[in-house]
N, C-alpha and C positions, 0 to 999 in steps of 0.2 A: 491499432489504438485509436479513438474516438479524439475527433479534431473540431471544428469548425463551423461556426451560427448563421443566422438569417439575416441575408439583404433582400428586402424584398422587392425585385423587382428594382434594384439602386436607388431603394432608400437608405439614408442615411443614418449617421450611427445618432441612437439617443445617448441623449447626455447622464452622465452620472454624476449624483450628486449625494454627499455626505448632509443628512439633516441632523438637526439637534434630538433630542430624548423628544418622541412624542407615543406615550404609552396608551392613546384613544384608538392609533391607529397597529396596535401591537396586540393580536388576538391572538397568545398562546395555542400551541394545540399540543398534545400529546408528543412527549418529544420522541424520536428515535434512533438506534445506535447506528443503522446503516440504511441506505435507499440502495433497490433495483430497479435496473431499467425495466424490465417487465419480469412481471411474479416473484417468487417470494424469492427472500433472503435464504442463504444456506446454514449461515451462522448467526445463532441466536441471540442475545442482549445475553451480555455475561461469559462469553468466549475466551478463550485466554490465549489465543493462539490459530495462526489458519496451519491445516490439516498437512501444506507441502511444506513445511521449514523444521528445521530441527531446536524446538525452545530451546534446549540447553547446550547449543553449539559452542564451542567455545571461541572466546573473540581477541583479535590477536593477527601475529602474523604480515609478512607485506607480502604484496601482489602487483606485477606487472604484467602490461595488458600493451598491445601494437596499434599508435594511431597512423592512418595513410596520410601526408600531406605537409600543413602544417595548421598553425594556430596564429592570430593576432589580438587576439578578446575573448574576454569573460562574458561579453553578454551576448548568450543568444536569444534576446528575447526582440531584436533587431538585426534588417535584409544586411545590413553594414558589417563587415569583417569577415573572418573563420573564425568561426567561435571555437574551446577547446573543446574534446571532448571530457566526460566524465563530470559537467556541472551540474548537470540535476540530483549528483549528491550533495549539494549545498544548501540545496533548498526542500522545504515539506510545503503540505499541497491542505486544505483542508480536510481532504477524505482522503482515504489511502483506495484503491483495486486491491479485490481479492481476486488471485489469478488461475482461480478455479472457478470461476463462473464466467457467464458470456458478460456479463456489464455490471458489476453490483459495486458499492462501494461503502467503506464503511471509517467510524472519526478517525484523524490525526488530531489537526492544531484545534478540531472541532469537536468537542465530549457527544455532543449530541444537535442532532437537526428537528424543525418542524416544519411538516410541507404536505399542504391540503392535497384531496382525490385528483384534484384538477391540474395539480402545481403553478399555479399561477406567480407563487412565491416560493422561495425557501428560506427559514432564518437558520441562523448557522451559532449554535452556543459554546463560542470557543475555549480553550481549558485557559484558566487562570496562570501554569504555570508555565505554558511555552513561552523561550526564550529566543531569542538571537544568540548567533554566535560572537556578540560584543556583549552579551547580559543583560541588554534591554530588553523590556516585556513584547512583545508579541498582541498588537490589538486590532478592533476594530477598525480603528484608523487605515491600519497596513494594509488591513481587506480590500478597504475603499481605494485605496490609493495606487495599491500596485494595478486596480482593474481600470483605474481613469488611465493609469503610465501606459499600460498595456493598449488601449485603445485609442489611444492621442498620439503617442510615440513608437509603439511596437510595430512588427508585421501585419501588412496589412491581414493576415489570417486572425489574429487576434478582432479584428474591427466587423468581419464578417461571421466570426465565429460567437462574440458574443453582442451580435448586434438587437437582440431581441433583451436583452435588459434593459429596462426602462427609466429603473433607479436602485442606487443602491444606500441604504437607512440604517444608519448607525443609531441600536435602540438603546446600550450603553457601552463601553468599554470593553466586554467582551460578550457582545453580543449584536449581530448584523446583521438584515433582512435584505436579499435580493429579490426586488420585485422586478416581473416579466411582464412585456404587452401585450403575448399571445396566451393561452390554456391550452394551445395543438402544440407546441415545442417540448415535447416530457424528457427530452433527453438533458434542455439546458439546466433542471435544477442539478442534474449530476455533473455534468462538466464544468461549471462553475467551481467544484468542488475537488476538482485539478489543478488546479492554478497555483502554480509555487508563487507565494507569497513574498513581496517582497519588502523590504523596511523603508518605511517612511523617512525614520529620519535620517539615512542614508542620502535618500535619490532626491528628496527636495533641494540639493544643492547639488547638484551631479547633471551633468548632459548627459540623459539617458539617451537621447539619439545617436550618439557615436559609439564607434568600439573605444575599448577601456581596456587597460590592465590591470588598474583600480585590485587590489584584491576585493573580490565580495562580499559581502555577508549575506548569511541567511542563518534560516531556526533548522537547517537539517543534521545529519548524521556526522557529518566532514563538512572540513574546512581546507582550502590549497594550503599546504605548508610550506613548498617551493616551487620553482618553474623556472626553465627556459626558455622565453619566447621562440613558439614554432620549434620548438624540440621535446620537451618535455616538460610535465606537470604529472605532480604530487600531492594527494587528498590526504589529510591525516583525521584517523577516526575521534571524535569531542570525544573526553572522558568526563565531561558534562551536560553530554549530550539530553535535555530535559523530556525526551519519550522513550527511554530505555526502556521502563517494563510496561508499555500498553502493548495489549493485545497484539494491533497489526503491527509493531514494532519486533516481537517476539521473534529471534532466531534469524532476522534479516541484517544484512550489513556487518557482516562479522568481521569482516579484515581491518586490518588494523593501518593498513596502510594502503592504498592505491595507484599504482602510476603509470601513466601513460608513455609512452616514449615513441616517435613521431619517424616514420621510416617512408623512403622518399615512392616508392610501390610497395606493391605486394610478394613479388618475388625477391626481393631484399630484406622482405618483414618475414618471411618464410624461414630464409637459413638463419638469422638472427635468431628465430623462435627453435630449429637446431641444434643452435649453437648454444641454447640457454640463457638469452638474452632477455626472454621475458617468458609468461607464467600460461597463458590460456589464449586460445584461437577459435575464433570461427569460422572456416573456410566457406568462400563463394566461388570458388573454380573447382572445375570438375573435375579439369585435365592433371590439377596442382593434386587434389583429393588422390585420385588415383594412382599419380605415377609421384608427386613430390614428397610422402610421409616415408620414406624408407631409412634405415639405419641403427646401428647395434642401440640406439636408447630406444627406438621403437621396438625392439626386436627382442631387448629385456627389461619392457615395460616401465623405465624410467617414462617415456611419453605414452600417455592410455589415447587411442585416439575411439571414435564412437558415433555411431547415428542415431538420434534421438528424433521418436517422432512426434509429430505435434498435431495439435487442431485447429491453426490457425489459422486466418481465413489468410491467403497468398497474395489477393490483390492483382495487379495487369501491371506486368513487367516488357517494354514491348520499344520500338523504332519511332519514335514521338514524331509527328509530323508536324511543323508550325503554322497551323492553317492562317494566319497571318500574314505568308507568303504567300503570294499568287497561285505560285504553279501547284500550292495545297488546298485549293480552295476548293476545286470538285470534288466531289464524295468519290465520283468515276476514279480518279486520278489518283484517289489515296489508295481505294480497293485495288486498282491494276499492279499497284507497286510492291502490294502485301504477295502477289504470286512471285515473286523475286529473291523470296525468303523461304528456302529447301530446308525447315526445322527436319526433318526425318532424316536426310542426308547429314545435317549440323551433328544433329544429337546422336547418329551412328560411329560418325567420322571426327568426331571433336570434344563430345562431351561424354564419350566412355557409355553412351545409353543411361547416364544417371539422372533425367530429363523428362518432367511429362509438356507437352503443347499447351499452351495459357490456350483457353477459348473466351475467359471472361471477367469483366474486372472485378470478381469476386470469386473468382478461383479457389477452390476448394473447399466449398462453405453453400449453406443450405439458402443462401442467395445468389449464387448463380443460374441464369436463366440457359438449361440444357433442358428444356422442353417448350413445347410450346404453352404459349399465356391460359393459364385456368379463370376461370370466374372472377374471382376474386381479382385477377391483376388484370383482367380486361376491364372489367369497370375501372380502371387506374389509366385505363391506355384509351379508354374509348371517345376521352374528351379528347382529344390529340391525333386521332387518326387523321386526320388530313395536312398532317401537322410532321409527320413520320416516317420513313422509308417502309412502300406496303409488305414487306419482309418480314417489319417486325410483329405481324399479325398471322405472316403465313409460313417463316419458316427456322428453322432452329440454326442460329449462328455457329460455323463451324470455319478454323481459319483454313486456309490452303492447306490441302494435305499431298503429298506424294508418296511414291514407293521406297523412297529413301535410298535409288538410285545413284540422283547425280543428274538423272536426265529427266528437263523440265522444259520440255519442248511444246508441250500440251498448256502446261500455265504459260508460256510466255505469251502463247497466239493467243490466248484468252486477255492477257494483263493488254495486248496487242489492241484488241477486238475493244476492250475498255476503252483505250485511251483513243483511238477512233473516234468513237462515240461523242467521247469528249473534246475534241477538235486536233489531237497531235496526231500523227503520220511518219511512220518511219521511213526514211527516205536514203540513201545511201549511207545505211550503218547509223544515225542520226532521228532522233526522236524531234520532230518539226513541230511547232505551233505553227498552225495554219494560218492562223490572222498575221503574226509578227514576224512567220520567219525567223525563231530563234530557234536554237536549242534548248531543250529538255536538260536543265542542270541545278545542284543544289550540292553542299557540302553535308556531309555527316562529321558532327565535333563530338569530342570522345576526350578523356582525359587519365583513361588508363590502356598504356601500351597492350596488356594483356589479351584486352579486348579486340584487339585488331585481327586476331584469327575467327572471331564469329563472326565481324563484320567486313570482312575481303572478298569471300563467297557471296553474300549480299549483293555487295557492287562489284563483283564481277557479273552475276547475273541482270545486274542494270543496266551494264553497259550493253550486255545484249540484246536489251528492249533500247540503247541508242542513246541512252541518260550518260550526259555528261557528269559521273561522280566522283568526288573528294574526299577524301579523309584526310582528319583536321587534327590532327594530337596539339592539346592545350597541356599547359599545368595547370594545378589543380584551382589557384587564386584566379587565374584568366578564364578557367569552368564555370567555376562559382561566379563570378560578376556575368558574364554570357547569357548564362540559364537563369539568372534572378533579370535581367534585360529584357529577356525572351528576344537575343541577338542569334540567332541558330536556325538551320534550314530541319535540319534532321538530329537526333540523338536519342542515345539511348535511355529512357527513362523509367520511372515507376510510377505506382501511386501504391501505397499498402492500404489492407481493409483491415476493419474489427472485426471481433465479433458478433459486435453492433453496430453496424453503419450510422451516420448520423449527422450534424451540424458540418463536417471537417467538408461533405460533399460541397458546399457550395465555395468552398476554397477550389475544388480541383474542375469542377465544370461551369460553376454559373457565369451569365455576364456579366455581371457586374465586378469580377473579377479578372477579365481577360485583359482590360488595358493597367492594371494597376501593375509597374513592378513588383515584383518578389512574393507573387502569390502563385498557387500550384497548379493555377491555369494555365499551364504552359503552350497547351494547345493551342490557344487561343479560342475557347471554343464559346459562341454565341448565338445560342439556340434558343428561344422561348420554348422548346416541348421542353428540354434539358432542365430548364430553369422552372418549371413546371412539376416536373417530376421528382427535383430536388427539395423541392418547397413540400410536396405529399410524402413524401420519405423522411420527411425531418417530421412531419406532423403525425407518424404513423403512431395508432392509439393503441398495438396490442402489438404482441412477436408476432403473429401469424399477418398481419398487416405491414409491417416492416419488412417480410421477407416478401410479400408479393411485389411491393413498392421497391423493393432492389434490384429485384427481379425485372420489371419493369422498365425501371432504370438503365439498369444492365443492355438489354436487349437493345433499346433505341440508343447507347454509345454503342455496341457492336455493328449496328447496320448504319452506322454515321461513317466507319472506317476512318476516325480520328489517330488509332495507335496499326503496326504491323503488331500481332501477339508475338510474344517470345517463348518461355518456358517458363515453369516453375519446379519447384521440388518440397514434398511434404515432411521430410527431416530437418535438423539440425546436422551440421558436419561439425563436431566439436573436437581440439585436440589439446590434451593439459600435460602440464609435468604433473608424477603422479606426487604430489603433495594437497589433495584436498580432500575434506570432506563431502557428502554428498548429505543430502536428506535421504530418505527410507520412499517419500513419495515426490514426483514432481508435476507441478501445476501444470492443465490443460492449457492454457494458454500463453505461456510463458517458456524461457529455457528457464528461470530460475537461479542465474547464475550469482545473484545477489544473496542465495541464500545457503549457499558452499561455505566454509571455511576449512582455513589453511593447517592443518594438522600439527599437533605441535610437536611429535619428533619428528615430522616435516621439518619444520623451523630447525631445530636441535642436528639433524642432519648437513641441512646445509651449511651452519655454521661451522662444521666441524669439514 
């Protein structure tokens, strides 16, 4: 999903400002029902409907769904709390995704947009009849106000993300012009157009900085109708809901009910989901995939289980290094450690072979850099050559591979031969820093027990290069304040891609982000090429430029050795009780789980 805007170089955020009616500076243009990121739209002005949902599904029904952890707040639009899940059914966004294209988007609370060749602005003509879910109208105002709240108050992602607006112009009431500094940003007139909206007369009296349990309001589909803090929370569908029959509303959000219920792991959210406890699963474990779905409901199809596959891009799932710690400071030091990590032996002996090797953080997607640089992304790189590891000119990144053995005798003397280089010395069983005479040590924090079977093999193999290693089991609240700190030597992390890359990069690499809590620099990573290459990748003028500039991108984080790669996999692991509907077709990009509904002698079954 597309995240995150322009600090250039840590500049600071421009101010937004709500101006009165000035109609000299308000030059109409042809309006239109939807914007892409590059080339055309799929669906035409006059749609009634995207092509994966089923228009006439029936609406109705409840659904329960397994959250890990717990909850203390409604707003996740700040680093403060656990926010619950399932809130962005409270809120709608300006433009809605259609989840069959790589970037396109087309009105919600907005009938229609006008936005020059250049997009240097967008004005957004929002429908006179969207509501809140208190019955107050829906204006210009909210526009303006939820994007100051957002950038004054929110994550810092929000401040980086839409740092390239310059102002935002209230031309009446239901009509709002964002104007940009740049003409090279084409992504931010769309992402602007994501932004759940929030209500003014709400938050002007509210401490949006803190967590809340505040019920919320917003103009979307649901509203919480009850909740247990940190146990459960329940969505109930508006039966005045004011976008029922637009287009992108068609056939989406059928349930009639929603609820989460909050389970202390996953292997406790498993038998629950056995036992009938709740409604639909998305499995992340391969070993659970494999050996944990057995039993007469699976076996007389009361539970459908199913792999669905997808085209989305997978992102770098991988051993995060805090290069804000010392002993992650060498590039030497982070590569030696990546040979420590026997994915072929993992993915033989632990993950069932359901497993492909990440090589890059755009894993499976026509932006990954699995070749070496063409024309086109050399002139991207050529300003920066002496700026870069000379690798990423001469050779194609590939993570540690082995025979899938068990025996890494050959990567160790090499991680060995690394960390040499780089001043440590193993010395009786003991990985030495030359200068201080200490030990080679650091913690890996982890906050699900599960995981401790990929990550034993790891640190056992560390300890044989002499690394003093820990593992750190947190709960989930003591993770989340950790990893928003960037208090952590090692862990396991992510970043997910689009299938447009875009503004969200300079959340997860730039510097201007690496000392600020609770942004996705977790790295700590503080590179002028990085920062560099973020800035040409946001400013990319056509698809065929954006994929070189990823590309690009891509290659100089791979020969930084910022993450160890992990794995990914190109499916869905889905498992439901069989009470749902499907669509006929499901979107390229999405599972589409939004757009199911609950069959109604489904319903009529379980009552009885």
């Amino acid at each position: 999903m597309t995240v995150l805007k322009k600090i250039l170089l840590g500049g600071l955020l421009a101010a937004v400002s709500a101006l009165p009616v000035q109609a000299a500076t308000d030059n109409p243009l042809p309006p239109q029902h939807g914007i892409a990121m590059h080339g055309d739209l799929k669906y035409s002005a006059g749609f009634t409907h995207f092509d994966y949902v089923n228009p006439d599904a029936p609406k109705g029904g409840s659904v329960t769904q397994a959250g890990v952890g717990t909850f203390d707040s409604f707003n996740q639009f700040i680093i403060k709390g656990a926010s619950a899940d399932g809130l962005g059914l409270i809120y709608d966004s300006l433009l809605e995704r259609a989840n069959d294209e790589p970037f396109s988007l087309y009105g919600l609370l907005a009938a229609s947009m006008e936005v020059p060749e250049d997009r240097s602005f967008i004005t957004f003509n929002l429908r006179p009849e969207a509501r809140f879910s208190d019955g107050q109208p829906l204006t210009a105002d909210d526009v303006v106000y939820t994007f100051k709240l957002l950038r004054e108050k929110g994550a810092p992602l929000f401040r980086a993300y839409y740092a390239d607006i310059s102002k935002i112009e209230v031309i009446n009431p239901h009509r709002v012009k964002f104007h940009f500094s740049t003409n090279q940003n084409r992504e931010l007139a769309l992402i602007v157009g994501e932004v759940p909206i929030l209500p003014k007369h709400i938050w002007e009296t509210r401490d949006f900085s803190s967590p809340t349990l505040e019920l919320p309001i917003g103009s979307g589909p649901y509203v919480i109708s009850s909740f247990e803090s940190g146990r459960s929370i329940t969505y109930q569908r508006r039966s005045d809901y004011w976008a029922e029959g637009l287009p992108v509303s068609k056939g989406i959000h059928n349930f009639g009910s929603i609820t989460y219920d909050y389970y202390r792991d996953d292997t406790v959210s498993l038998e629950a989901f056995k036992a009938g406890e709740y409604d639909f699963r998305l499995e992340n474990s391969s070993k659970r995939w494999a050996t944990g779905y057995t039993g007469p409901q699976f076996s007389d199809g009361r539970i459908v289980i199913q792999e669905l596959k997808h085209q989305n891009t997978t992102g770098m799932q991988g051993f995060v290094m805090n290069s804000r710690r010392s002993q992650f400071a060498d590039p030497r030091v982070r590569q030696a450690l990546g040979y420590a990590f026997d994915f072929e032996w993992t993915n033989r002996n632990i993950f069932y072979s359901a497993y492909k090797r990440t090589h890059s953080y755009f894993a499976n997607s026509e932006m990954a850099a699995t070749e070496l640089p063409d024309a086109r992304e050399l002139a991207v790189l050529e300003p920066i050559r002496n700026k870069v590891p000379a690798e990423v000119f001469s050779t194609v990144y590939r993570a540690p591979t082995t025979d899938g053995s068990g025996k890494t005798r050959s990567h160790l003397r090499e991680a060995l031969r690394l960390l040499r280089s780089a001043g440590w010395e193993l010395n009786k069983g003991k990985l030495i820093d030359q200068t201080s005479g200490k030990q080679f040590k650091f913690e890996i924090l982890m906050r699900d027990k599960s995981f401790e079977r990929i990550i034993a093999p790891f640190a056992r193999n560390l300890k044989r290069m002499g690394v003093d290693v820990q593992i750190r089991l947190v709960d989930i609240s003591q993770f989340i304040n950790r990893y928003r700190s960037y208090d952590f030597d090692m862990l396991v992390g992510s970043f997910p891609q689009s299938s447009s890359p875009g503004n969200e990069q300079r959340d997860y690499w730039h510097s201007s982000m690496a000392d600020q809590p609770g942004t996705r620099n977790i790295i700590g990573i503080k590179n002028p090429a990085i920062d560099y290459l973020v800035e040409t990748l946001i400013q990319a003028p056509t698809r065929a430029d954006l994929v070189a500039r990823s590309r690009a991108l891509d290659r100089v984080l791979q020969w930084n050795h910022y993450v160890i790669p992990q794995y990914h996999i190109s499916t869905y692991r889905v498992a439901y009780w069989n009470k749902f509907g499907v669509p006929a077709m499901r979107p390229k990009y999405s599972l589409g789980f939004n757009t199911w509904w609950v069959k109604p002698d489904a319903e009529l079954s379980e009552a009885n």
